[in-house]
C-alpha positions in Angstrom: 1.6 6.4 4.9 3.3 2.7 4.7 6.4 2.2 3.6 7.4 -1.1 5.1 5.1 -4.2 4.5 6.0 -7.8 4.5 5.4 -10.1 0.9 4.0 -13.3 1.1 5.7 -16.6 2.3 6.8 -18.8 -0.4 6.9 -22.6 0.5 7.9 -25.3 -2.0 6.4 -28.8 -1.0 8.6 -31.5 -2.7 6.6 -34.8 -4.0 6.8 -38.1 -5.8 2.7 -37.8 -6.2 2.3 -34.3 -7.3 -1.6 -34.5 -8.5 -2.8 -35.9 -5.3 -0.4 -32.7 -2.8 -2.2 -30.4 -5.5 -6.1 -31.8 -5.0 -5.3 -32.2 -1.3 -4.4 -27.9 -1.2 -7.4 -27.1 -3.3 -9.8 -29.1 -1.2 -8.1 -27.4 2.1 -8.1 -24.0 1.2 -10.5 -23.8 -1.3 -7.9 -22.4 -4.7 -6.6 -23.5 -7.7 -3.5 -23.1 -9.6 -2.9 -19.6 -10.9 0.2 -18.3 -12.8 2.8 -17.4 -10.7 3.1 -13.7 -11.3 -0.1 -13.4 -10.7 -0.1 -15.6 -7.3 2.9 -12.5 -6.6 0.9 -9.8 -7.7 -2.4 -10.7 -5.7 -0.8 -11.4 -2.6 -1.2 -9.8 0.9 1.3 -9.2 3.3 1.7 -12.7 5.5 -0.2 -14.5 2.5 1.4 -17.7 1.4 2.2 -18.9 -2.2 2.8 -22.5 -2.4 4.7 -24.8 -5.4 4.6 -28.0 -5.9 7.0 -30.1 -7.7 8.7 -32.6 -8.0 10.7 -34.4 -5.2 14.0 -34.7 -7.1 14.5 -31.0 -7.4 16.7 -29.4 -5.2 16.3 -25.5 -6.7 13.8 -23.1 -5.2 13.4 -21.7 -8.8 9.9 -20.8 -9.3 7.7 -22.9 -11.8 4.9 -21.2 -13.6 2.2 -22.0 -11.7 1.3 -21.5 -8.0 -1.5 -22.0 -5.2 -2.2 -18.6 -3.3 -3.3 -19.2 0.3 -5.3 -16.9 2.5 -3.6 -18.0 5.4 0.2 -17.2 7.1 2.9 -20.5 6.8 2.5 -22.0 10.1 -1.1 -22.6 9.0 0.0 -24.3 6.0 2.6 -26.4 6.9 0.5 -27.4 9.9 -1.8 -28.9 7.5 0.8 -30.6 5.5 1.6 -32.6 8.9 -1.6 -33.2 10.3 -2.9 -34.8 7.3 -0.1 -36.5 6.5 0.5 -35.4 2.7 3.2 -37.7 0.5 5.8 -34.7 1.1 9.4 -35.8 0.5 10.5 -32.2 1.6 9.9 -28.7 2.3 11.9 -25.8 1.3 11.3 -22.4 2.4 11.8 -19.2 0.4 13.9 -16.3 1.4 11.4 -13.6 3.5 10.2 -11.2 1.2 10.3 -7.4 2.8 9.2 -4.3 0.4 10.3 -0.9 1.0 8.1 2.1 -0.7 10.6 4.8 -2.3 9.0 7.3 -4.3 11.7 8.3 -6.1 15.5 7.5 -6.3 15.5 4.1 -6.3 19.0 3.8 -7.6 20.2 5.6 -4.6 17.6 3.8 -2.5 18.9 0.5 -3.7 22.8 1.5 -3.4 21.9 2.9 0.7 20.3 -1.0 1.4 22.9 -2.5 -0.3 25.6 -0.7 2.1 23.8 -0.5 4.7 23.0 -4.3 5.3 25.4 -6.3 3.0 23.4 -7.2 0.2 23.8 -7.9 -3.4 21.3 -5.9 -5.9 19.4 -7.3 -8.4 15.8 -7.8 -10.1 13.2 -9.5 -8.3 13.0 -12.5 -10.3 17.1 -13.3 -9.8 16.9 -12.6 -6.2 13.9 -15.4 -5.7 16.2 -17.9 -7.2 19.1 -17.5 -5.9 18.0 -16.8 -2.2 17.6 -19.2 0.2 15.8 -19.8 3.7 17.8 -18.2 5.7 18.0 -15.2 3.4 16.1 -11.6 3.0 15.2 -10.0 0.1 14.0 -6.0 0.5 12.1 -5.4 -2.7 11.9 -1.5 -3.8 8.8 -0.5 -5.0 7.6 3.5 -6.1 3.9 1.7 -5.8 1.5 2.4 -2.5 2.1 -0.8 -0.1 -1.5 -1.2 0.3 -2.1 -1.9 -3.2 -1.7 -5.1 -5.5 2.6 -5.5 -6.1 3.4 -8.1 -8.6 7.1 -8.2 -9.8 6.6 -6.0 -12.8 6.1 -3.4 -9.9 9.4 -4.3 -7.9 12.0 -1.6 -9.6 15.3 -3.7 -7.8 15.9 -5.7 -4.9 18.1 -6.6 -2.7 19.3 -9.8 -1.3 21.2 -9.9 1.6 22.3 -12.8 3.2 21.1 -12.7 6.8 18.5 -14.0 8.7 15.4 -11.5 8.1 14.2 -11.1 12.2 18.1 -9.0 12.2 17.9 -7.3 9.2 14.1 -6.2 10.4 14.8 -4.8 13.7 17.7 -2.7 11.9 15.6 -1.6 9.3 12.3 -0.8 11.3 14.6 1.4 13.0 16.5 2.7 10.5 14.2 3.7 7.5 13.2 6.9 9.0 16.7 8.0 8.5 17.3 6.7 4.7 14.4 7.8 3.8 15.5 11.6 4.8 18.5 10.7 3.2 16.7 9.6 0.1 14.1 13.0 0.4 15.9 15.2 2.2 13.0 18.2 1.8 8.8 16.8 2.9 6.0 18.9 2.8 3.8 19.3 5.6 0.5 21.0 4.9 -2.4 22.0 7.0 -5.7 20.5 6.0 -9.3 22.4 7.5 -12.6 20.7 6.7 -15.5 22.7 7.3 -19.7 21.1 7.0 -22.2 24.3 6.9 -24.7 21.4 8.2 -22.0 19.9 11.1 -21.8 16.1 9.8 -18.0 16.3 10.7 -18.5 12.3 11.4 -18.6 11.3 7.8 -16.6 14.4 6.5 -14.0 13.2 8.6 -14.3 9.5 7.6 -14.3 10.2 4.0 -11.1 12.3 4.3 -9.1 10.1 6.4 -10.2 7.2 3.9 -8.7 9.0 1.0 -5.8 9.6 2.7 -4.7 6.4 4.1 -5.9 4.2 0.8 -4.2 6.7 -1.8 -1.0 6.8 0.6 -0.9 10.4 0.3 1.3 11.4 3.5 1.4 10.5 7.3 -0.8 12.8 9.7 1.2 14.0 12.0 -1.4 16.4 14.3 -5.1 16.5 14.2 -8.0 18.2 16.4 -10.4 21.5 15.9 -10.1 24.7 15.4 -11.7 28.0 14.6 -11.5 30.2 11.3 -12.3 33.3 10.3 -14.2 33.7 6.7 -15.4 36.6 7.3 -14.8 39.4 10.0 -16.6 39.0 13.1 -17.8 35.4 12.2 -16.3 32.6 13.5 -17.0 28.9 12.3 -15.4 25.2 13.5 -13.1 23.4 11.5 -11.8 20.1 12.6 -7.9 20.4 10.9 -5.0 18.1 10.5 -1.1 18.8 9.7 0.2 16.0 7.0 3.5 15.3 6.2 4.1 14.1 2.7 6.5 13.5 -0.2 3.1 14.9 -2.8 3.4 17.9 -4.0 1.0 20.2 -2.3 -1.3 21.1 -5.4 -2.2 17.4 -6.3 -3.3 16.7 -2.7 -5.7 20.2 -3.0 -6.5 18.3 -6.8 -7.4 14.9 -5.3 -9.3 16.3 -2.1 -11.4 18.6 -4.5 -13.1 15.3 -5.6 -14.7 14.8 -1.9 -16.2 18.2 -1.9 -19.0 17.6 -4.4 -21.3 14.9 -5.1 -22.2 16.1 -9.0 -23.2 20.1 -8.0 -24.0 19.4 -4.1 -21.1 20.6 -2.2 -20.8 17.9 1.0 -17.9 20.2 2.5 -15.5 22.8 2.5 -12.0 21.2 2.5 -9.0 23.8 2.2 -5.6 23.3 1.6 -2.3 25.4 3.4 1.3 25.5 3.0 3.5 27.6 5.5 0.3 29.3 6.6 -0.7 30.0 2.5 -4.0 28.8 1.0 -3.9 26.9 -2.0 -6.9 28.5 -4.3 -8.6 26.4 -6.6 -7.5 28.7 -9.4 -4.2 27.2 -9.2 -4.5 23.3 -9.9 -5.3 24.0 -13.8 -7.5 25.3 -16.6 -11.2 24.9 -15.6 -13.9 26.9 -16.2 -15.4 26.1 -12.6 -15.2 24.5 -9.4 -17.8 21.9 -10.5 -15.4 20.9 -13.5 -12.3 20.4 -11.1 -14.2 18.5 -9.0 -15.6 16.0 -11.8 -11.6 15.4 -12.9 -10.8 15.1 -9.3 -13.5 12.9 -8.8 -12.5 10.8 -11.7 -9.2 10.5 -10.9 -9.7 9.4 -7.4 -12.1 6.6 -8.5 -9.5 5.2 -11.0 -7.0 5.5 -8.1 -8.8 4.5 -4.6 -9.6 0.8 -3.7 -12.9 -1.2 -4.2 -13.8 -1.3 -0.9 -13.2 2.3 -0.1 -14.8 3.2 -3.0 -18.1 1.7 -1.8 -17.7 2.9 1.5 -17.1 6.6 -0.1 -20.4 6.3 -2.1 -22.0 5.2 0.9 -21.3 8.1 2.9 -21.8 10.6 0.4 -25.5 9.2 -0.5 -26.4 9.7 2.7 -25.0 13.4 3.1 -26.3 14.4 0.0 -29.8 13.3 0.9 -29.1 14.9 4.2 -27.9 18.0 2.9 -29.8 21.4 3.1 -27.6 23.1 0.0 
């Protein structure tokens, strides 16, 4: 689970010839203009958005229209000097720092304020008014891994400090305000168990799901033995997760791995304090084959492209593998 991620960098590049500084970046780095919430929202962490105006202005305020660079500042501003672009100046955003909290973000946002000196506000007021030197922790209840534009950012904050300090406190320090914030987690016991041995993929296909849908951190992993019947023992490889999701929808979302259409892959069960959670118990379906089609649709509308593919991948090729 991530709940610290860097934003982008934001650079403005200050010009008396803006049309040529605007060819000269789309030849370099292959992009074009693009609105700038969306330049926000489709930026990675270390990503850098770049404005260009004009050289009189003194405000880093935003205009409406942005270049989105697959490449970290350094990169870009090296550029900018080795090809000796007509820039007057450079200013330099504020560093952009997001925080997941899944819920509470009042509280959340009252606890950074406090605890580092900030100011709160919306994300759109803090770019404005911060500066260089500043930091701006943007609260989100979205997965970091995911596409965050600033209709996702629920309150920032800006604090006035350089942002290598306010990072090294809060890297060390967000274990602890986030047990303030969720003072009771979850840990469950997962068991995946392959009649046919192709732990390789079963594992894969788990640990995908749970690292692109954010579901928890795993805290202990390895194999095991259980019992489903007396005298018979079978392997299981298990892991211990610790999560903020309510038990039931991670035995809901997992149920979509289990079957490719009415081919079970694997036998994945779910345990709290020791407890298993029985299908029979996430809702009202007629079978295990209808659970695992809503699971399966859920998960699809929820996981990445890539993983998807990946997912689809793997599951071809243990269904064609398979001797159910």
């Amino acid at each position: 689970m991530k709940v610290l991620r860097f934003g982008p960098s934001i650079i403005f590049l200050r010009t008396g010839d803006i049309p040529a500084v605007k060819r000269a970046l789309s030849e370099a780095f292959g992009v074009g203009e693009i609105p700038t919430d969306e330049a926000i929202k489709k930026s990675s962490e270390f990503e850098t958005i770049v404005f260009v105006t004009d050289e009189w202005k003194k405000e880093t305020i935003p205009p409406e229209t942005a270049f989105l660079v697959s490449s970290h500042a350094p990169v870009v501003l090296s550029l900018i000097l080795n090809e000796k672009l007509p820039i007057e100046k450079v200013h330099v955003e504020s560093t952009l720092i997001f925080i997941r909290v899944p819920s509470k973000v009042e509280e959340g946002l009252k606890l950074l304020s406090e605890k580092y000196g900030g100011e709160i506000m919306d994300i759109r007021t803090a770019l404005d008014e911060g500066e260089a030197g500043d930091t701006i922790i943007g609260v989100t209840r979205k997965k970091l891994n995911s596409p965050i534009g600033p209709e996702d950012i629920d309150g920032a904050v800006l604090v006035r400090r350089d942002f290598l300090e306010v990072y090294r406190e809060l890297s060390v320090d967000l274990p602890v305000l986030l047990l303030r914030l969720m003072p009771e987690w979850n840990e469950i016991t997962i068991k995946i168990y392959d009649t046919d041995k192709r732990y390789d993929e079963n594992i894969e296909r788990l640990m995908m799901v749970i690292e692109d849908l954010d579901i928890g951190f795993v805290v202990g992993e390895g194999w095991d033995w259980d019992y489903p019947r007396p005298f018979m023992r079978v392997p299981v490889y298990k892991l211990k997760l610790l999560t903020w999701e309510d038990p039931v929808r991670v035995k809901f979302l997992l149920k979509g791995i289990e079957y490719v259409g009415y081919k079970r892959l694997c036998d994945i069960d779910v345990f709290v304090e020791g407890k298993k959670i029985h299908w029979t118990s996430l809702g009202k379906y007629d079978s295990k084959f209808e659970l695992a089609k809503a699971a399966r649709e859920e998960l699809e509308r929820n996981l990445s492209g890539d993983v998807l593919e990946r997912l689809k991948e793997l599951e071809e090729k243990l269904a064609a593998e398979s001797k159910g």
